[in-house]
LUMPA-802348 format. One record per residue: y negated, z, x negated of N, C-alpha, C, CB in turn; residue in three letters. Coordinates in steps of 0.001 Angstrom, whole numbers, padded with zeros to 6 digits, always signed. Glycine has a CB too. Layout:
# residues N
YZXYZXYZXYZXALA/...
***
This chain:
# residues 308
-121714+123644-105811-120619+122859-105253-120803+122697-103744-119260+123522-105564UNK/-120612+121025-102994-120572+121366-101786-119111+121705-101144-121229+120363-101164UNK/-119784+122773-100259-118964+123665-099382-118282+122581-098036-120121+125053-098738UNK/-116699+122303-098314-116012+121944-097621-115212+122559-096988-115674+121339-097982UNK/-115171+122566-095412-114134+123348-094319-113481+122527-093965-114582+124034-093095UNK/-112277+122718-094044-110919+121209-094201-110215+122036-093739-110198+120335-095814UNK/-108820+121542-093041-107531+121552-092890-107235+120495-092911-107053+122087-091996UNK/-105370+120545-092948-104399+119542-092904-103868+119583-091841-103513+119538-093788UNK/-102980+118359-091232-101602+118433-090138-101110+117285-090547-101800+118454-088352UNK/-099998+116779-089521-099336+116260-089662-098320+115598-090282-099642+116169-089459UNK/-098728+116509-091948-097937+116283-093049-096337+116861-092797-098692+116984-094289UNK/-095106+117137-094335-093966+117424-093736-094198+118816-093441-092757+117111-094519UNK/-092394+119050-092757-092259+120575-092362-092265+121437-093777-090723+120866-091447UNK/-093350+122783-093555-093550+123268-094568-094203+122856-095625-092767+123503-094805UNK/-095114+121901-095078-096295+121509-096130-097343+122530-096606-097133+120419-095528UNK/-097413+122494-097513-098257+124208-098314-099585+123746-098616-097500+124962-100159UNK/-100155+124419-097586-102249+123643-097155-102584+124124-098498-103744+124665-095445UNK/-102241+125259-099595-102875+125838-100446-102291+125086-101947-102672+127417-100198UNK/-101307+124678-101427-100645+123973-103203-100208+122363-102366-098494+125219-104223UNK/-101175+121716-102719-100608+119974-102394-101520+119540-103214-100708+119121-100698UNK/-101293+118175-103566-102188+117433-103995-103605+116930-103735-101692+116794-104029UNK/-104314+117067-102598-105471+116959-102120-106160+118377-101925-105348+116192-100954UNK/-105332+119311-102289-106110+120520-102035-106720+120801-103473-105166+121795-101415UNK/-105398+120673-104497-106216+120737-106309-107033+119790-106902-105216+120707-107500UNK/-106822+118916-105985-107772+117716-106226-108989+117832-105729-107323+116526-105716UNK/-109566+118241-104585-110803+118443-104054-111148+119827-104357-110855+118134-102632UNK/-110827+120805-105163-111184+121780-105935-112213+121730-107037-110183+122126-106373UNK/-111292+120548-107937-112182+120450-108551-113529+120060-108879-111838+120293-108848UNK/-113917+119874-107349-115555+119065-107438-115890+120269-106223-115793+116777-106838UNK/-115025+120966-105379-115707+121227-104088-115477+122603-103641-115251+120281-103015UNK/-116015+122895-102681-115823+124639-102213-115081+124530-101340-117032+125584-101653UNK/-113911+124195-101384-112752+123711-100267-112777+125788-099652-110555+122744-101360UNK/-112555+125216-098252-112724+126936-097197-111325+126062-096146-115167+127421-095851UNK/-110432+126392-096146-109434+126326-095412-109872+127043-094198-108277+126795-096051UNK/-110142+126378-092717-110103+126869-091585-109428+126782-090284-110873+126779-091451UNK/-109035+127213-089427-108718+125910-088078-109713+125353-087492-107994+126361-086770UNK/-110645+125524-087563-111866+124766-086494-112331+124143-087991-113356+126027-085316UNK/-111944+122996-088602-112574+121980-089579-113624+121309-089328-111833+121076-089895UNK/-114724+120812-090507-115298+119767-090095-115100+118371-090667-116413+120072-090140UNK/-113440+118607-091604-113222+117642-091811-111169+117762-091771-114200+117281-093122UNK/-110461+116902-091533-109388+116837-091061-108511+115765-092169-109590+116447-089556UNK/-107257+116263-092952-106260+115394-093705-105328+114828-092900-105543+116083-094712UNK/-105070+114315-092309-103570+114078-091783-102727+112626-092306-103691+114013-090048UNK/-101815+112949-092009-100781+112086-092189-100068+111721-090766-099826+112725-093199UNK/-099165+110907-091214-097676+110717-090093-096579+111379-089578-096933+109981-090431UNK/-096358+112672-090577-094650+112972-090575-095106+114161-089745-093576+113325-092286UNK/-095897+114594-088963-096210+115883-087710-095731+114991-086353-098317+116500-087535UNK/-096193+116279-085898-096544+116051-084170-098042+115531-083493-096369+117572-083462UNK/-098555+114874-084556-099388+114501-083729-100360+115324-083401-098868+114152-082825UNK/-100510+116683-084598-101481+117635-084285-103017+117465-084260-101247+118533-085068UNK/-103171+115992-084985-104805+115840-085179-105607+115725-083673-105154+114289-086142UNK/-104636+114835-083218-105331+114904-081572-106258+115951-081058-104239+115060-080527UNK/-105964+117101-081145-106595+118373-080562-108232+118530-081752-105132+120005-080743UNK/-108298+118065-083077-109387+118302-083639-110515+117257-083267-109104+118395-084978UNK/-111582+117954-083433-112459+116964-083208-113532+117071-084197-112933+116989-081871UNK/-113289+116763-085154-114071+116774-086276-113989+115449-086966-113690+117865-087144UNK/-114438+115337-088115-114461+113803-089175-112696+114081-089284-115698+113873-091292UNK/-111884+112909-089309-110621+112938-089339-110174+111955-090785-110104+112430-087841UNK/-109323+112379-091532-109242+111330-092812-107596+111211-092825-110004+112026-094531UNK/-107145+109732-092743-105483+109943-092269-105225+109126-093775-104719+108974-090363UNK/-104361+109990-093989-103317+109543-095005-101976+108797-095051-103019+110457-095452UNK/-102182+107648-094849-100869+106443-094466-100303+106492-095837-101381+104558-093942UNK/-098489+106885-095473-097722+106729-096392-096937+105585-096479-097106+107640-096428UNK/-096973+104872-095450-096334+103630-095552-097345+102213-095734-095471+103564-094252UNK/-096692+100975-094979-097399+100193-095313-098261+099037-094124-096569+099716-096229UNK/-098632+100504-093078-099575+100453-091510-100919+100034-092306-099791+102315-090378UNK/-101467+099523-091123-102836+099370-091282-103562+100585-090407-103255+097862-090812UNK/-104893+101074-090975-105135+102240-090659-105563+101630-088918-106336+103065-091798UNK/-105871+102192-088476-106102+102566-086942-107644+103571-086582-104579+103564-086467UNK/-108866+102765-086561-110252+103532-086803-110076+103388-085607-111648+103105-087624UNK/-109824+103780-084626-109667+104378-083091-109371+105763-083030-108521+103709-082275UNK/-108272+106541-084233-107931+107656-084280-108779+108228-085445-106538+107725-084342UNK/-108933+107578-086187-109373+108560-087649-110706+107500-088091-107746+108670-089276UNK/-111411+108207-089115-113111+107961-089757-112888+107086-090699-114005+109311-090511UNK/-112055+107320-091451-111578+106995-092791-109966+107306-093616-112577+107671-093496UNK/-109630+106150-094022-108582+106453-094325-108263+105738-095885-107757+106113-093162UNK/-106726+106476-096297-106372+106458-097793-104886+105819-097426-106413+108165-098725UNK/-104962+104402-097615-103617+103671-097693-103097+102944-099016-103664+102636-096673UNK/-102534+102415-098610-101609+101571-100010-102540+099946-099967-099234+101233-099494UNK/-103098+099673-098585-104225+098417-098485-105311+098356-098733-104462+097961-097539UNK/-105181+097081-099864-106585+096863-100176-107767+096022-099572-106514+096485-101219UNK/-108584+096589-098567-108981+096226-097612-110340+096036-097819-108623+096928-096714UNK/-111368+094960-097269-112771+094810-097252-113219+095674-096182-113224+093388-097077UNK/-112637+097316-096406-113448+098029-095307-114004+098783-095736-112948+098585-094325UNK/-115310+099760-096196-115445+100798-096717-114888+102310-096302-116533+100707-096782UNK/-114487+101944-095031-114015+103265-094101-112156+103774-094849-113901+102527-091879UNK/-111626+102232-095821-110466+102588-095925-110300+102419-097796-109499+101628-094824UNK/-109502+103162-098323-109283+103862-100024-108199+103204-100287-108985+105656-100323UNK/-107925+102509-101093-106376+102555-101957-106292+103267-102460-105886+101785-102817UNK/-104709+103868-102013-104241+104780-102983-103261+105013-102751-104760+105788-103203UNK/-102579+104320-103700-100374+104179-103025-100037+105623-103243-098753+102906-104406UNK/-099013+106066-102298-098302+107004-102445-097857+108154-103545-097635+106498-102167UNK/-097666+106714-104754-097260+107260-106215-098035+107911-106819-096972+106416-107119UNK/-099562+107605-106514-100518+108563-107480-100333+109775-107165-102018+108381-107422UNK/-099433+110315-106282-099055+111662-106122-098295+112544-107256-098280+111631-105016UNK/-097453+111627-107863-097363+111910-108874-097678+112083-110136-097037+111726-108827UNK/-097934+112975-111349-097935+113058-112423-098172+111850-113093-097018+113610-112684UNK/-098496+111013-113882-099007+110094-114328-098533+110402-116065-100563+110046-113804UNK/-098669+111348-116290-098835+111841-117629-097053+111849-117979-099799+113541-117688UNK/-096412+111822-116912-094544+111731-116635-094353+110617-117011-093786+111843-115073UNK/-095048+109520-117000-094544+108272-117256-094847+107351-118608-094940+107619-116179UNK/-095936+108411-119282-096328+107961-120800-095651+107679-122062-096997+108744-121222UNK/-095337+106858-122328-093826+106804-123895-094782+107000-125196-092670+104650-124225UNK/-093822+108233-125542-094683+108299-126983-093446+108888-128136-096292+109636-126835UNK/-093357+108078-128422-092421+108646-129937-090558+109417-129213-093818+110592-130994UNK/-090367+108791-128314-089111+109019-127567-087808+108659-127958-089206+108491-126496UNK/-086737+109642-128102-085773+109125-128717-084683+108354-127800-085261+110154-129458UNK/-085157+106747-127709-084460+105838-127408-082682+106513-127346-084875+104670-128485UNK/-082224+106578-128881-080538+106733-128527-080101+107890-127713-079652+106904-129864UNK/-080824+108889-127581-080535+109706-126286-080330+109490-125077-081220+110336-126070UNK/-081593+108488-125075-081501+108255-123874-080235+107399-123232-082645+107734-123665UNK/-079948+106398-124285-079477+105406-123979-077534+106647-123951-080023+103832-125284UNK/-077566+107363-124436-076111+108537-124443-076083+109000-123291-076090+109931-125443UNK/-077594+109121-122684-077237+110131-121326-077235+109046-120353-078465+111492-120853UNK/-077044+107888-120268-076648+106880-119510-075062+106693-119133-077142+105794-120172UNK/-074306+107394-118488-072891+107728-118276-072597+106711-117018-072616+109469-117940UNK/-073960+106402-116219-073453+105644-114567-074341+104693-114592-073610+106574-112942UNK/-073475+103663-113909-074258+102566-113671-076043+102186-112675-073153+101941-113107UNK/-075057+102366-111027-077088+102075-110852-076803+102829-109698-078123+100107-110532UNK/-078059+103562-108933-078241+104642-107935-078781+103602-107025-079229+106036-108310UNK/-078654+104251-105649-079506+103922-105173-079578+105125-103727-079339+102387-105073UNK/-081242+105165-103200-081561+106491-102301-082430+105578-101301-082524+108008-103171UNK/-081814+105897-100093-082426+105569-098769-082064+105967-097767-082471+104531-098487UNK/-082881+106254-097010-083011+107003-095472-082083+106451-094151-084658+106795-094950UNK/-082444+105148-094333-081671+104138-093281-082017+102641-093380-082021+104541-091752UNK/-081283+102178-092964-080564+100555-093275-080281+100163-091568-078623+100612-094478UNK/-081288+099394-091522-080996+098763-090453-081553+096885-090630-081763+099738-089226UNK/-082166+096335-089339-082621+094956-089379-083846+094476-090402-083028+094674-087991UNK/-084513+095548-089979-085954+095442-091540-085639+095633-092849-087198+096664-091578UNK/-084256+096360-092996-083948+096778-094722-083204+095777-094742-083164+098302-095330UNK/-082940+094387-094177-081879+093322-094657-081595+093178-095871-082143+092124-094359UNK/-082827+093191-096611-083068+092510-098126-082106+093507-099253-085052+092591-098619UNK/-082761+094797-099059-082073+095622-099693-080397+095949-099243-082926+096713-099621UNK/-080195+095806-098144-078811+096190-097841-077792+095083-098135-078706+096589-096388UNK/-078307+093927-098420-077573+092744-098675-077022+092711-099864-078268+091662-098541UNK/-078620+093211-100933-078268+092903-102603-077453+094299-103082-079953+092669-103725UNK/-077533+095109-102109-076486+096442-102631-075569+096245-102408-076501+097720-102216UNK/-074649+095394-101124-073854+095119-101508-073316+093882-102275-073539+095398-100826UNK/-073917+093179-102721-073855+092069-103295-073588+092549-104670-075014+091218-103067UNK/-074030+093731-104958-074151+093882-106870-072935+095024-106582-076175+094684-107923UNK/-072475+095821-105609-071390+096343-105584-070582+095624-105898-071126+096816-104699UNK/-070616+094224-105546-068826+093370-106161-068906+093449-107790-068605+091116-105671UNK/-070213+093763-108366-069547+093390-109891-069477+094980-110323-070712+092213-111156UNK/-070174+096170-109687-069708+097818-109906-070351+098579-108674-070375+098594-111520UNK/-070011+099485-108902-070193+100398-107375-071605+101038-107820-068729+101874-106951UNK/-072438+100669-106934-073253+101099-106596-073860+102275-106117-073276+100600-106257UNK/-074750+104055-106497-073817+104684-105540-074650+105279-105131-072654+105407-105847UNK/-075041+104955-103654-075747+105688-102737-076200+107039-102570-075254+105547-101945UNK/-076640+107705-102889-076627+109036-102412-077742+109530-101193-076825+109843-103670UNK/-078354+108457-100671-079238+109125-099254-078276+108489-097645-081411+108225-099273UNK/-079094+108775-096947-078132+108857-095493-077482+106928-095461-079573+109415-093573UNK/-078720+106588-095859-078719+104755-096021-076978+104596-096288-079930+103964-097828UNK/-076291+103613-096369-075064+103706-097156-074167+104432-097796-075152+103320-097729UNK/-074482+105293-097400-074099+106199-098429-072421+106025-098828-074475+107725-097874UNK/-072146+106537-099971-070751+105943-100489-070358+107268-101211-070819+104422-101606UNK/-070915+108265-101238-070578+109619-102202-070153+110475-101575-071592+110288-102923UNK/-070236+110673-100217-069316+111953-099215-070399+112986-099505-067388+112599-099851UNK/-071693+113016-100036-072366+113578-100213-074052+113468-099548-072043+113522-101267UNK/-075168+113772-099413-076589+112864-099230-077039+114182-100660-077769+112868-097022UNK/-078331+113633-100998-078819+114573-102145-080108+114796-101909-078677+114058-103565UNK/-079956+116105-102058-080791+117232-101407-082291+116736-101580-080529+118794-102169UNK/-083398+117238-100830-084516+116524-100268-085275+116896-101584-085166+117024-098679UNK/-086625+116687-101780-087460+116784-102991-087599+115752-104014-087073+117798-103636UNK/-088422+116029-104657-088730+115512-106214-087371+115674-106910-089996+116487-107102UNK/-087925+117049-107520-086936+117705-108533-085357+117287-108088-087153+119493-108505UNK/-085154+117269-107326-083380+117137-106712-083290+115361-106867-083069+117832-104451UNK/-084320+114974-106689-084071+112748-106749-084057+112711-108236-085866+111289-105992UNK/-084804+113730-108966-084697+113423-110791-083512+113589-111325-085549+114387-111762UNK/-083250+114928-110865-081908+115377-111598-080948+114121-111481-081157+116814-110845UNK/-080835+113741-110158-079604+113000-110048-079623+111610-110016-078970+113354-108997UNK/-080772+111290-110278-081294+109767-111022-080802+109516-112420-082989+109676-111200UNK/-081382+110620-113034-081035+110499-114583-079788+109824-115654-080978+111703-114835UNK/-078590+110616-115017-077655+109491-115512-077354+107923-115613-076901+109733-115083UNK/-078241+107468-114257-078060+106217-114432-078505+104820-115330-078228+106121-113574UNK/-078335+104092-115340-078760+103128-116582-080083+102061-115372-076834+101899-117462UNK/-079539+101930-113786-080078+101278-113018-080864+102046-111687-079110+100426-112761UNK/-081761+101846-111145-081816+102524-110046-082482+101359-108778-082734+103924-110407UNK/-081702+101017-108205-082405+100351-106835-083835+100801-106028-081359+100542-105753UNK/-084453+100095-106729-086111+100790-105885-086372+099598-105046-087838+101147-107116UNK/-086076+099530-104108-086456+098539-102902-087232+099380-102101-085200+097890-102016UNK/-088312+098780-101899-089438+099416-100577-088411+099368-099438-091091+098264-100093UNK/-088888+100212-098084-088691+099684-096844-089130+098011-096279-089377+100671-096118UNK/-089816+097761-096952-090509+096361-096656-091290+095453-097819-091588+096661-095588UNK/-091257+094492-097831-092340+093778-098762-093734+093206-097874-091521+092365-099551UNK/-094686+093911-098603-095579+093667-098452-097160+093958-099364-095336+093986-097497UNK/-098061+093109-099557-098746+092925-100781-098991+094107-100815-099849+092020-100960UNK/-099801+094865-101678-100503+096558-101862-099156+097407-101921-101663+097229-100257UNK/-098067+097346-101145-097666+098460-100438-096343+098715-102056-096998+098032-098363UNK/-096999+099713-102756-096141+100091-103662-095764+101389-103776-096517+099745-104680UNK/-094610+102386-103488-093968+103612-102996-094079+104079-104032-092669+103701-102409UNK/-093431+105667-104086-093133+106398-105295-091442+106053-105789-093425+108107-104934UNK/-090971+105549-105259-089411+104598-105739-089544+103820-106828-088839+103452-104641UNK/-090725+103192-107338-090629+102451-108570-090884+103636-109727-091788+101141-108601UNK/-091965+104659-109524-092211+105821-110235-091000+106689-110228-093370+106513-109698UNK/-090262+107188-109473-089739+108231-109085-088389+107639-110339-089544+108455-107186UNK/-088184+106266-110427-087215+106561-111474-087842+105805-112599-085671+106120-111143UNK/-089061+106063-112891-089316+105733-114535-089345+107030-115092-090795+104898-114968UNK/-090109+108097-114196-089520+109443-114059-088721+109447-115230-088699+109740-112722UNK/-087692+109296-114375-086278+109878-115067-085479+108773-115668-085257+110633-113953UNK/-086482+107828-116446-085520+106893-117555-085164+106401-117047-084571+107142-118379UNK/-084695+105813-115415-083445+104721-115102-084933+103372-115292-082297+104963-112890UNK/-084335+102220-115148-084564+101194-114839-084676+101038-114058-084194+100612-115039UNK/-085606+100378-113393-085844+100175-112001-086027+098385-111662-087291+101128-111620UNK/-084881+098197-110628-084519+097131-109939-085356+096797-108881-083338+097265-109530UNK/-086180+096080-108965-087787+096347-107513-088478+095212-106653-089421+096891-108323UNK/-088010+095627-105802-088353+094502-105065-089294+095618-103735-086688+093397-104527UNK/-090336+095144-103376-091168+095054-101973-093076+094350-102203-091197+097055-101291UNK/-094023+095240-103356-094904+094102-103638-095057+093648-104180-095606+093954-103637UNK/-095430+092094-103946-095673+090747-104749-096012+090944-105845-096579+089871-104320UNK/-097076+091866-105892-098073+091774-107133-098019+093465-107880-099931+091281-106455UNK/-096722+093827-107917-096467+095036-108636-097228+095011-110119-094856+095199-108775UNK/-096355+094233-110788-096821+093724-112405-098656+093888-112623-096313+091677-112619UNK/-099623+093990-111165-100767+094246-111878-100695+095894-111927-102133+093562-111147UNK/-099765+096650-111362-099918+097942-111624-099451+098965-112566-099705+098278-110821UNK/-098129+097907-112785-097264+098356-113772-096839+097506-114646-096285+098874-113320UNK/-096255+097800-115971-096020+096892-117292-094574+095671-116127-095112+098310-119270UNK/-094618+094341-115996-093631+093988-115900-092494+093898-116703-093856+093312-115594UNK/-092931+094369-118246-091612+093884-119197-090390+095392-119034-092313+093597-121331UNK/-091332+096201-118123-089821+097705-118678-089397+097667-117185-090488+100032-119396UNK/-088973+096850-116756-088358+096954-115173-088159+095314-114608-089662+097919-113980UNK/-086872+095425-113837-086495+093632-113428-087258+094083-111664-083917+092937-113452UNK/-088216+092928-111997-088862+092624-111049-088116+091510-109550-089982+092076-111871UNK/-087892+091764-108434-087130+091141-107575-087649+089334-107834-087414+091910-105957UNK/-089140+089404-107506-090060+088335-107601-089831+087550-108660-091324+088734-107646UNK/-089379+088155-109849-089608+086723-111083-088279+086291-111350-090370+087133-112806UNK/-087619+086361-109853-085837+085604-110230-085806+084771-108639-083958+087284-110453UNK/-085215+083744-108932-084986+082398-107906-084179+082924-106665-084003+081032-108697UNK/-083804+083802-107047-082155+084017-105865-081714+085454-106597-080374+082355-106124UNK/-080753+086282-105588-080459+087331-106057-079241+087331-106845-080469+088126-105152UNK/-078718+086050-107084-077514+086061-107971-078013+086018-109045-076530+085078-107866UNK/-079455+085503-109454-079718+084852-110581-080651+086537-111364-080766+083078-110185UNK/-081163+087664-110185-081318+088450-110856-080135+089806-111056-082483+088644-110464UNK/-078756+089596-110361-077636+090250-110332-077025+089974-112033-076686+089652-108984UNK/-077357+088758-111974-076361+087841-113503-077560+088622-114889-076583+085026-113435UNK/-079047+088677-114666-079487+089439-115609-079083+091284-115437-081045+089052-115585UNK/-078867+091926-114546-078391+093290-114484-077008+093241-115358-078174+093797-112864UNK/-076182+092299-115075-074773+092479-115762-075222+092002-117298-073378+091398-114979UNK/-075955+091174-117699-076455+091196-119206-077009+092202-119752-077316+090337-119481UNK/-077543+093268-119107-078259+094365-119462-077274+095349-119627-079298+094729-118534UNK/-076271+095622-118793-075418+096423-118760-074494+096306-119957-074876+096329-117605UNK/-074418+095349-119987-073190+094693-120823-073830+094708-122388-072753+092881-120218UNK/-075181+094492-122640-075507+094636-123866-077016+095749-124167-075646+093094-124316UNK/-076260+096740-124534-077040+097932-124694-078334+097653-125542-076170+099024-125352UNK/-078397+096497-126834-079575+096012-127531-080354+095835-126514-079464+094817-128377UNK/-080204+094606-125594-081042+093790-124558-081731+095329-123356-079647+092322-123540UNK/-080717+096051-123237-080844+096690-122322-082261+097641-122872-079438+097335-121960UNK/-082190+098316-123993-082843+098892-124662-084348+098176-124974-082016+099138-125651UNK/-084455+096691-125064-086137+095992-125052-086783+096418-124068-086339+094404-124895UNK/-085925+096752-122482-086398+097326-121595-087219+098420-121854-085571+097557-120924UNK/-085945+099485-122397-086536+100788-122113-087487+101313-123174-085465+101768-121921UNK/-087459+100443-124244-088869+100795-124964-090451+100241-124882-088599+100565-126196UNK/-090282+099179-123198-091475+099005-122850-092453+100203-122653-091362+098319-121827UNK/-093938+100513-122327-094217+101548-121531-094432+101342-120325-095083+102152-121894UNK/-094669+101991-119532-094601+101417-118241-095665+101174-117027-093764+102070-117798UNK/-097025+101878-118353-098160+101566-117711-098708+100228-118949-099234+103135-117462UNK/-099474+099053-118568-100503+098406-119108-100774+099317-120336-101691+098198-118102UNK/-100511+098960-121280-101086+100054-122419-101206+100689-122887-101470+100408-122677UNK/-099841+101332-122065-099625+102681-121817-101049+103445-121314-099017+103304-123164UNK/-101256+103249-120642-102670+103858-119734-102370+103671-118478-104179+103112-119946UNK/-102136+105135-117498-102206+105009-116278-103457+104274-115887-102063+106208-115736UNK/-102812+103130-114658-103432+102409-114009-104688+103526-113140-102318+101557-113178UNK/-105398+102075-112786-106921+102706-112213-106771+103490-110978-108059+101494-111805UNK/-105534+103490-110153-105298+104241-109087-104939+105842-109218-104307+103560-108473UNK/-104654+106035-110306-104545+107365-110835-105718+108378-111178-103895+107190-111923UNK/-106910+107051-111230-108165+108154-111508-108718+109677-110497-109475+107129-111456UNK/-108673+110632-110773-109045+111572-110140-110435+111545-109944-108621+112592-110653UNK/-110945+110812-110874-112532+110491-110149-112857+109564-109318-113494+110180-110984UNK/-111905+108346-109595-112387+107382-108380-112046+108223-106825-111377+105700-108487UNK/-110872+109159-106877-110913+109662-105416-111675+110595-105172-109800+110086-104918UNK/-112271+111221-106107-113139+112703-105527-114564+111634-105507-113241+114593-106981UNK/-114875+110873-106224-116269+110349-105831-115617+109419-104175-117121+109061-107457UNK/-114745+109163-103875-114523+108511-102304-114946+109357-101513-113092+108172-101788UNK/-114406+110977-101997-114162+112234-100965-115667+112772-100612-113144+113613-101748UNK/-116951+112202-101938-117425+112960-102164-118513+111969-100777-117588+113401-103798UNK/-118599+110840-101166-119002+109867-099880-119110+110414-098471-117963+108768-099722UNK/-117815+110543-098274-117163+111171-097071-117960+112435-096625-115639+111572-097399UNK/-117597+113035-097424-118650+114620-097619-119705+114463-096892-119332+115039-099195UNK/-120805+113477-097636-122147+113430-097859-122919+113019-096778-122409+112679-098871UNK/-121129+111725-095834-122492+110818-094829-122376+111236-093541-122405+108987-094684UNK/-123055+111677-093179-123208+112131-091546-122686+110978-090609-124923+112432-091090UNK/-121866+111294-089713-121186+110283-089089-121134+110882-087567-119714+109969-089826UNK/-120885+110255-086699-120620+110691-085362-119094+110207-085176-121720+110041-084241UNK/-117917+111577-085859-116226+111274-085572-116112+110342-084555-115303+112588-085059UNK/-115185+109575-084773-114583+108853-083610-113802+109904-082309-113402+107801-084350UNK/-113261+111008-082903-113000+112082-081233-113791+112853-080825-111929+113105-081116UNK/-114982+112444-081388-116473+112919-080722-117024+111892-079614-117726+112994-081988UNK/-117009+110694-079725-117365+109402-079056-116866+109238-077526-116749+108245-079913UNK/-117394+109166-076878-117143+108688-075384-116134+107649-075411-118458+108096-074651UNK/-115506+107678-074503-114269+106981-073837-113857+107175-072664-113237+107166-074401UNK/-113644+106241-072293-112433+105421-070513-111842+106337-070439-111079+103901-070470UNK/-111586+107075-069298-110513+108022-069105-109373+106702-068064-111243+109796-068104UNK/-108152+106995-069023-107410+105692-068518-105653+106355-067839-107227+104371-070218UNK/-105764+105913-066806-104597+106425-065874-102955+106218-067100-104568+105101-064051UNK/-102780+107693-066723-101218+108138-068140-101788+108249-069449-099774+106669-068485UNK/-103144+108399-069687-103334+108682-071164-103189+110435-071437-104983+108049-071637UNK/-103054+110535-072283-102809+112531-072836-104225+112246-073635-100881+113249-074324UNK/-104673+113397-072740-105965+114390-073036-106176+115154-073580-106403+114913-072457UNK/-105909+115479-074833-105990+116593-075533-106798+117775-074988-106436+116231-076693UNK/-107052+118852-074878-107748+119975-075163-108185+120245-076300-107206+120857-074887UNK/-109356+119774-077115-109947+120064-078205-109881+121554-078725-111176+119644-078019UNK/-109414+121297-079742-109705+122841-081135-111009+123056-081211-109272+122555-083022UNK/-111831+122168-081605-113322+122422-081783-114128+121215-081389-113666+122794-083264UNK/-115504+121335-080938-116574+121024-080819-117050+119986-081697-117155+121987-080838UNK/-117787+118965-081980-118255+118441-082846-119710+119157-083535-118307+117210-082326UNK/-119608+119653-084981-120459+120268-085214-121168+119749-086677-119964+121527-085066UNK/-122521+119663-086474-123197+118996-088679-122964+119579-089099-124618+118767-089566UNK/-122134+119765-089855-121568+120411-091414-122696+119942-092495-119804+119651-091985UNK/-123867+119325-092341-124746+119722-093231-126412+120689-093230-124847+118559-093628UNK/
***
């Protein structure tokens, strides 16, 4: 196996370097050695900005829907599908379980019993960029209440508690769940369309164009294949209103074939990782640069060193 010396930063508070998803994932092909002086670097967005100080191969993990930035990092894993070799698709959602979203021999009338509430919806904040979504929530509030439970709108006197496990539980009852991206834009597909097939709701979805090549369009109302939002508000109240109709939904599957889509492969990313591994590169915070009046200078962690 080749022997990889990796760390992470910039991920959330209390991100666990030993149990995440890129750590069991590059296990299985590699001699992952957790160090601080890396010769190869994970980061993300939601830190301080700790990668700065490394100076090793850097690999940034964009959770939103940025274009990567090869000024800071070697290579990167976004939601864009890009003619670069330096950059990976790989939306957010493949973080999840895949095997969660498979229908096999499921008892429909249960489900359709533990449907007690109408439609959820979870978001952070609502401002000028969330127009789209903050409009049609309240727009479908005039025909039932809608009911918020993140900081966004919130309407419950409550927000619900951070995690996976805590967005399932309290998804579940509903018959609807509002999965609006922060933004529309092509590639950029979140764990909000997953996060409630999860847990049986329906998902109401609007942000990329071209969702339907990732997922079945028939088990979820797509924002895109309705003229106006009255005209896909007037199919939610037909669904609601007739539990048959509602139900063609939920016995779609929700992958193509029921086969997780190609972004789920654990081999297409460990053969990316394995690339990465293999090609000797000169890091970009190894490279000479302008020392430019008010820029922050890091003090390097480590040296640039061949890791082969």
């Amino acid at each position: 196996m080749i022997k990889v010396r990796l760390d992470f930063s910039d991920f959330w508070p209390g991100f666990p370097k030993t149990n995440n998803f890129f750590y069991h994932l590059l296990r299985e092909r590699f001699d992952v050695q957790l160090c601080d002086c890396p010769d190869f670097l994970i980061f993300s967005d939601l830190g301080q900005h700790v990668h700065r100080v490394h100076n090793c191969v850097k690999i940034h993990f964009e959770v939103e829907s940025f274009a990567p930035n090869f000024k800071v990092c070697d290579y990167s894993f976004t939601c864009r599908q890009m003619d670069d070799p330096r950059n990976f698709r790989m939306p957010i959602y493949v973080l999840r379980d895949p095997r969660t979203l498979l229908k096999d021999n499921e008892d429909l009338a249960q489900t359709l019993a533990a449907k007690t509430r109408f439609c959820s919806f979870l978001a952070s904040y609502a401002n000028k960029k969330t127009r789209v979504r903050n409009e049609f929530f309240h727009k479908l509030c005039k025909y039932k209440k809608v009911d918020s439970g993140g900081r966004a709108l919130n309407n419950l006197g409550y927000v619900v508690p951070p995690g996976v496990a805590a967005k399932q539980e309290w998804l579940k009852p509903y018959k609807f769940n509002l999965a609006f991206e922060n933004a529309s834009a092509p590639d950029y597909t979140t764990e909000k369309i997953v996060d409630a097939m999860q847990a049986r709701v329906m998902p109401i979805y609007w942000g990329n164009p071209g969702v339907a090549r990732e997922f079945n369009p028939k088990s979820f109302l797509n924002y895109f294949d309705f003229p106006d939002d009255e005209a896909l508000i007037e199919k939610i109240i037909e669904l609601d209103q007739n539990d048959a109709k509602y139900m063609e939904y939920m016995r779609q599957p929700y992958f193509h074939n029921n086969q997780p889509n190609e972004f789920f492969s654990r081999e297409r990313l460990l053969d990316q990782f394995e690339k990465i591994f293999t090609t000797p590169i000169t890091p970009v915070s190894a490279r000479p640069y302008r020392l430019q009046i008010g820029r922050w200078i890091p003090v390097r962690k480590n040296r640039p060193r061949n890791p082969f």
